[in-house]
N, C-alpha and C positions, 0 to 999 in steps of 0.2 A: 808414299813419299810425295806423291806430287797433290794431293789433298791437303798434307801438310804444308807444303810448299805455297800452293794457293793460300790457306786461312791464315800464315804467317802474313804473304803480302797483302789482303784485307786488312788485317788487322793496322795495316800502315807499316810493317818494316820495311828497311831498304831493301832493295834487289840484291845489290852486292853484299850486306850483310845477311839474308839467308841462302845466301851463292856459302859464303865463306861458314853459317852454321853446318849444313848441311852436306857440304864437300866432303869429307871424311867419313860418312857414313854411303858413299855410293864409288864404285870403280870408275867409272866411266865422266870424270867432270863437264863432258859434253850434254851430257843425257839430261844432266840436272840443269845448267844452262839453259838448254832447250824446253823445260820445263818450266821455269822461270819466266823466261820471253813469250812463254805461249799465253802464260795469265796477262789479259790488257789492264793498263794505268785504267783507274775508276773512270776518270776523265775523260780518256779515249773512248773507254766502252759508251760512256752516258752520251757522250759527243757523236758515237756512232751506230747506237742502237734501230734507229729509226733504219739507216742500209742493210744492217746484218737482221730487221726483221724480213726485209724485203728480199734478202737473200735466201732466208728460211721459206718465204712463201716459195720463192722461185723454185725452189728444191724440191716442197711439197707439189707442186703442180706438176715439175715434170716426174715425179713416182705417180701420180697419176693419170697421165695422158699416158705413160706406159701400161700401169694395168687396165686401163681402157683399150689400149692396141693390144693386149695378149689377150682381151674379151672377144675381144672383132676376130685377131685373127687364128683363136682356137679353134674353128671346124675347119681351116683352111691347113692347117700344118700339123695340130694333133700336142699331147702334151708334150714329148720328147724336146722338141726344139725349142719349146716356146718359155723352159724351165731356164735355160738359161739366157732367155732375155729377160724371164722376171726374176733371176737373180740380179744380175746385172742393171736393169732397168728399174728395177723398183725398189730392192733394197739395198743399193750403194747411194743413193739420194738421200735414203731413209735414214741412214748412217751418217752421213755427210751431214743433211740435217740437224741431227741428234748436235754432233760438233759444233755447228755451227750456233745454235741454240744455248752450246755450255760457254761461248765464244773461246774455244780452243784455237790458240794460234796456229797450232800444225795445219790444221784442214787447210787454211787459206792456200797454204803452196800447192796442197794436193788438190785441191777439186778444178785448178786449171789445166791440172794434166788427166783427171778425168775427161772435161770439158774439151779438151784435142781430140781422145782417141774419137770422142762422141761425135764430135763433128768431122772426122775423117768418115764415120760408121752409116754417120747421117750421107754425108757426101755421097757416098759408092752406093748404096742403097737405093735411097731418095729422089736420086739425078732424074728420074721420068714424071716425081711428082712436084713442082715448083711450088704449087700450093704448102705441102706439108715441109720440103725444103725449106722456106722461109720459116714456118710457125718453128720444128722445130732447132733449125740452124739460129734462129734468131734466141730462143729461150735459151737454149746453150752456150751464147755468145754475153747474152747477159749474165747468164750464172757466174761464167768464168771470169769474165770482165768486173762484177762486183765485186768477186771471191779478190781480184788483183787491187782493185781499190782501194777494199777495206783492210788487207793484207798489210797496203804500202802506206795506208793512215793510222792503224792500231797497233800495228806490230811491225814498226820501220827497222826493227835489228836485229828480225829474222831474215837469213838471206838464203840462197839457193842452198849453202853448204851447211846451213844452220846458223847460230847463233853470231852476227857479226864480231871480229877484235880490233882493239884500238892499235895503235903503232909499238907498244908494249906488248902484245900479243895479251890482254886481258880482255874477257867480254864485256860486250856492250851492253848493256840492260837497258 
Protein backbone atom coordinates (compact mmCIF):
# COMPACT_ATOMS: atom_id res chain seq x y z
CA UNK A 1 0.00 0.00 0.00
CA UNK A 2 2.29 2.53 0.82
CA UNK A 3 4.65 1.87 -2.43
CA UNK A 4 1.60 2.40 -4.10
CA UNK A 5 0.83 5.38 -2.29
CA UNK A 6 4.21 6.84 -2.98
CA UNK A 7 4.30 6.11 -7.05
CA UNK A 8 0.73 7.61 -7.24
CA UNK A 9 2.01 10.94 -5.38
CA UNK A 10 5.23 10.83 -7.99
CA UNK A 11 3.48 10.44 -10.52
CA UNK A 12 1.86 14.09 -9.39
CA UNK A 13 -1.62 13.19 -7.99
CA UNK A 14 -3.06 15.11 -5.28
CA UNK A 15 -2.72 14.09 -1.68
CA UNK A 16 -6.35 14.25 -0.91
CA UNK A 17 -7.33 12.48 -4.00
CA UNK A 18 -5.06 9.30 -3.25
CA UNK A 19 -6.37 9.85 0.64
CA UNK A 20 -9.95 9.53 -0.86
CA UNK A 21 -8.65 6.52 -3.79
CA UNK A 22 -7.21 4.59 -1.33
CA UNK A 23 -9.54 4.95 1.97
CA UNK A 24 -11.71 2.04 1.26
CA UNK A 25 -9.38 -0.40 0.67
CA UNK A 26 -7.57 0.02 4.46
CA UNK A 27 -9.34 -0.02 8.19
CA UNK A 28 -7.64 2.28 9.74
CA UNK A 29 -7.84 5.86 7.63
CA UNK A 30 -5.12 7.18 10.01
CA UNK A 31 -2.53 4.66 8.96
CA UNK A 32 -3.05 5.77 5.24
CA UNK A 33 -2.89 9.50 6.20
CA UNK A 34 0.14 8.81 7.93
CA UNK A 35 1.54 7.27 4.82
CA UNK A 36 0.74 9.96 2.58
CA UNK A 37 2.36 12.74 4.93
CA UNK A 38 5.42 10.74 5.20
CA UNK A 39 6.09 10.87 1.17
CA UNK A 40 7.86 14.70 0.94
CA UNK A 41 6.49 17.31 -1.93
CA UNK A 42 9.39 16.80 -4.68
CA UNK A 43 10.05 20.46 -3.78
CA UNK A 44 10.68 20.00 -0.17
CA UNK A 45 12.77 16.82 -0.64
CA UNK A 46 14.97 18.68 -3.65
CA UNK A 47 14.96 21.92 -1.22
CA UNK A 48 16.16 19.68 1.62
CA UNK A 49 18.39 17.08 0.25
CA UNK A 50 21.69 18.57 1.05
CA UNK A 51 20.28 18.44 5.36
CA UNK A 52 18.96 14.97 5.23
CA UNK A 53 22.32 14.00 3.35
CA UNK A 54 24.07 15.36 6.26
CA UNK A 55 21.83 13.74 8.52
CA UNK A 56 22.53 10.27 6.93
CA UNK A 57 26.29 11.01 7.41
CA UNK A 58 25.60 11.84 11.02
CA UNK A 59 23.84 8.57 11.64
CA UNK A 60 26.61 6.73 9.62
CA UNK A 61 29.23 7.95 11.93
CA UNK A 62 27.79 7.44 15.06
CA UNK A 63 27.01 3.44 14.10
CA UNK A 64 30.58 3.77 13.76
CA UNK A 65 32.28 5.44 16.63
CA UNK A 66 29.97 2.64 18.36
CA UNK A 67 31.41 -0.25 16.66
CA UNK A 68 34.69 1.30 17.36
CA UNK A 69 33.87 1.55 21.24
CA UNK A 70 32.64 -2.32 21.30
CA UNK A 71 36.31 -3.03 19.39
CA UNK A 72 38.16 -1.12 22.29
CA UNK A 73 35.91 -2.28 24.92
CA UNK A 74 35.70 -6.03 24.02
CA UNK A 75 38.53 -7.45 26.37
CA UNK A 76 37.38 -5.18 28.96
CA UNK A 77 33.62 -6.71 29.41
CA UNK A 78 33.47 -9.72 27.11
CA UNK A 79 30.72 -10.40 24.51
CA UNK A 80 27.52 -10.69 26.68
CA UNK A 81 27.13 -7.03 27.43
CA UNK A 82 28.68 -5.59 24.75
CA UNK A 83 25.75 -7.49 22.28
CA UNK A 84 23.46 -5.13 23.43
CA UNK A 85 25.14 -2.01 22.97
CA UNK A 86 26.00 -3.09 19.35
CA UNK A 87 22.33 -3.78 19.03
CA UNK A 88 21.44 -0.81 20.24
CA UNK A 89 24.37 1.28 19.07
CA UNK A 90 24.97 0.24 15.88
CA UNK A 91 22.03 -0.99 14.33
CA UNK A 92 19.22 1.33 15.29
CA UNK A 93 21.32 4.17 13.45
CA UNK A 94 21.68 1.67 10.69
CA UNK A 95 17.90 1.53 10.53
CA UNK A 96 17.29 5.11 11.23
CA UNK A 97 19.71 5.69 8.25
CA UNK A 98 18.24 3.42 5.92
CA UNK A 99 14.85 5.82 6.67
CA UNK A 100 16.30 8.54 6.53
CA UNK A 101 18.00 7.89 3.15
CA UNK A 102 14.18 6.67 1.74
CA UNK A 103 13.16 10.25 3.22
CA UNK A 104 10.44 8.47 5.28
CA UNK A 105 8.54 11.10 7.16
CA UNK A 106 8.02 8.82 10.30
CA UNK A 107 11.73 8.62 11.41
CA UNK A 108 11.97 12.35 11.66
CA UNK A 109 9.55 12.14 15.13
CA UNK A 110 11.29 8.97 16.09
CA UNK A 111 15.02 9.61 16.05
CA UNK A 112 14.61 12.67 18.47
CA UNK A 113 13.23 10.35 20.95
CA UNK A 114 16.03 8.04 20.13
CA UNK A 115 18.41 11.01 20.57
CA UNK A 116 16.88 11.78 24.45
CA UNK A 117 17.28 8.23 25.68
CA UNK A 118 21.09 8.57 24.12
CA UNK A 119 21.95 11.50 25.61
CA UNK A 120 20.44 10.73 28.96
CA UNK A 121 22.69 7.22 28.45
CA UNK A 122 25.55 9.33 27.35
CA UNK A 123 24.90 11.61 30.52
CA UNK A 124 25.09 8.94 33.38
CA UNK A 125 27.89 7.13 31.79
CA UNK A 126 30.22 9.63 30.40
CA UNK A 127 29.99 12.36 33.31
CA UNK A 128 34.07 11.37 34.28
CA UNK A 129 34.97 11.70 30.71
CA UNK A 130 34.25 15.49 29.36
CA UNK A 131 36.28 14.79 26.43
CA UNK A 132 33.97 12.13 25.05
CA UNK A 133 30.81 13.85 26.76
CA UNK A 134 31.10 16.53 24.42
CA UNK A 135 32.10 14.53 21.00
CA UNK A 136 29.35 12.35 21.70
CA UNK A 137 26.57 14.46 23.53
CA UNK A 138 27.22 16.90 20.79
CA UNK A 139 26.76 14.34 17.74
CA UNK A 140 23.65 13.43 19.32
CA UNK A 141 22.46 16.67 19.71
CA UNK A 142 22.97 17.35 16.01
CA UNK A 143 21.38 14.18 14.95
CA UNK A 144 18.33 15.07 16.78
CA UNK A 145 18.24 18.72 16.30
CA UNK A 146 18.47 18.06 12.22
CA UNK A 147 15.98 15.07 12.44
CA UNK A 148 13.68 18.27 14.15
CA UNK A 149 14.43 20.55 11.43
CA UNK A 150 14.09 18.85 8.56
CA UNK A 151 10.81 17.22 10.20
CA UNK A 152 9.38 20.89 10.86
CA UNK A 153 10.59 22.00 6.99
CA UNK A 154 9.53 18.74 4.79
CA UNK A 155 6.85 17.25 6.72
CA UNK A 156 5.09 20.41 8.54
CA UNK A 157 1.66 18.23 8.96
CA UNK A 158 2.98 15.53 10.75
CA UNK A 159 2.48 16.36 14.38
CA UNK A 160 3.17 14.56 17.58
CA UNK A 161 -0.29 12.58 17.30
CA UNK A 162 0.26 12.01 13.51
CA UNK A 163 -1.28 13.36 10.74
CA UNK A 164 -2.51 17.09 11.49
CA UNK A 165 -6.64 18.15 10.99
CA UNK A 166 -8.22 21.18 9.72
CA UNK A 167 -11.18 22.70 11.78
CA UNK A 168 -13.44 20.16 9.77
CA UNK A 169 -11.67 17.46 11.42
CA UNK A 170 -10.04 16.45 7.77
CA UNK A 171 -6.25 15.92 7.22
CA UNK A 172 -3.83 18.15 6.28
CA UNK A 173 -1.76 16.94 3.47
Amino acid sequence: MGRAVALAQRAGQDRRKVFETYQSQISRPVQLAMVIASVPEPSRKEAHLLANSALLVLLVVAALTKLLSVFVLFPQFGPVPLIGMALLGIVMPVICAIEVFRFNGQIYMILPIFCAASLMQVLIHEIDSPLGLIIDGGLILAIGGLSLWIKAKVFPNIGLRGVKKDAAGAFIF
